[in-house]
C-alpha atoms as one frame of an Amber mdcrd trajectory, in Angstrom:
protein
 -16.917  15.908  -3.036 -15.937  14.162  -5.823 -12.873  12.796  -4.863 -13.277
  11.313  -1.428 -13.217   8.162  -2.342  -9.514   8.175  -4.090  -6.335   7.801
  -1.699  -4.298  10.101  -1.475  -0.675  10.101  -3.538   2.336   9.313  -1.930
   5.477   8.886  -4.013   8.293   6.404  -3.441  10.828   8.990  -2.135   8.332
  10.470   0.335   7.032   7.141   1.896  11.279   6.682   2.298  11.333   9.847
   3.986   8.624   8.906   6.581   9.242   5.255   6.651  13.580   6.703   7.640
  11.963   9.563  10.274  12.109   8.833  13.240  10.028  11.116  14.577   7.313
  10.504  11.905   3.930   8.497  12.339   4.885   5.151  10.764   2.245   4.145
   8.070   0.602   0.908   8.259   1.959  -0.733   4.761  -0.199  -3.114   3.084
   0.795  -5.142  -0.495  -2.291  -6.525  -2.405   0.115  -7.954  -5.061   0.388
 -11.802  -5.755   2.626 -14.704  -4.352   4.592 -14.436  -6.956   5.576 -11.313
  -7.307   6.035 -10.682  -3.463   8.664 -13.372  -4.075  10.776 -11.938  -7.014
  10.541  -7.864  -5.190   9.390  -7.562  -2.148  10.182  -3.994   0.524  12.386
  -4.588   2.810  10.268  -3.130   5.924   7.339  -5.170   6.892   4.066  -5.046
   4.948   0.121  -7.057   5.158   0.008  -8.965   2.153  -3.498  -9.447   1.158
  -3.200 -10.474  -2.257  -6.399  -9.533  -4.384  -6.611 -12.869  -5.904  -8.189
 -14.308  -2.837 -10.109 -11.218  -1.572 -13.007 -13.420  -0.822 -10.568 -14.704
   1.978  -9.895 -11.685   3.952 -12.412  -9.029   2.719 -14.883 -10.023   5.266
 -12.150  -9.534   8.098 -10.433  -6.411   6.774 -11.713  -4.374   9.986  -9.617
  -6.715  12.214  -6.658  -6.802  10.230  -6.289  -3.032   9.767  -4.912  -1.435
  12.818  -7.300   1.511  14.082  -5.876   4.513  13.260  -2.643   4.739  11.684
  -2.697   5.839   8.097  -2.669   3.205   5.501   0.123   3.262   2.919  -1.425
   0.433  -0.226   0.596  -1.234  -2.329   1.179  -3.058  -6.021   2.933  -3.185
  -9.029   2.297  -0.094 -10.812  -0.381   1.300  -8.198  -3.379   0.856 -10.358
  -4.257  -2.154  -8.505  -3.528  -0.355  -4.881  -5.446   2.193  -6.477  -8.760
   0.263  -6.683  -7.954  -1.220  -3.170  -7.548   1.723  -1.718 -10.856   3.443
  -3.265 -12.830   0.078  -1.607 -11.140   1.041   2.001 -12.467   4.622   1.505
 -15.991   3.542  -0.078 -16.873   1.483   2.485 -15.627   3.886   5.001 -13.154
   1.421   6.985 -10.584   3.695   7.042 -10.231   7.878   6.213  -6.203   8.149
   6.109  -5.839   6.090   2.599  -2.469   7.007   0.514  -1.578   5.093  -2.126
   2.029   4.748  -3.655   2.319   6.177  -7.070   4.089   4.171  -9.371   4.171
   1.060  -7.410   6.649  -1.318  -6.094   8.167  -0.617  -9.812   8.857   3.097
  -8.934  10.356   2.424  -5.713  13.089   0.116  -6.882  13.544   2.809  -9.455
  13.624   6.373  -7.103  14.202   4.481  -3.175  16.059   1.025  -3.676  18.203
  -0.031  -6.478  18.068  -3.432  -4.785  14.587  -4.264  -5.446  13.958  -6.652
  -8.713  11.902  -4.983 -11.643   9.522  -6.878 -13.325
């Protein structure tokens, strides 16, 4: 299978819907964008920040910092970064339930929340 090791696509409007459900699984949200620009846009529900930058800091622990078996929601800009992230998680096999949010942090100040900065 050719594409097993791409996440899946989740759009900013559907991770809303899940994220708003209560009845839904909650995904496990991480953000592998910089410092920086967590601090000019950042979501406004909690999120790991491993920041790519300094991969050599956590990559060795990611097993530990990944909880077991929700699904994992990644994180970036434009989701070409989350992208790559996400394709490591599934390469290595650390985790199966990979989705990764089209369009980025960009796309969901522009479809979810008005309220978060573009940049």
């Amino acid at each position: 299978n050719m594409n097993q090791h791409i996440p899946l696509n989740i759009s900013p409007k559907e991770l809303n819907q899940i994220l708003e459900d209560d009845f839904s699984e909650k995904p496990f949200i991480v953000d592998v964008r910089e410092d920086d620009e967590l601090a000019i846009a950042s979501f406004s529900f909690s999120v790991l920040h491993l920041p790519l930058s300094k991969a050599a800091n956590w990559s060795g622990q990611i097993e530990e910092l990944l909880p077991k078996d929700a699904p994992i929601v990644v994180v970036c800009h434009a989701g070409v970064r989350s992208l790559n992230f996400g394709s490591w998680l599934l390469e290595r096999g650390i985790r199966k339930n990979v989705w990764n949010l089209v369009g980025g942090i960009d796309a969901w100040s522009r479809d979810v929340d008005q309220s978060v900065p573009r940049y």
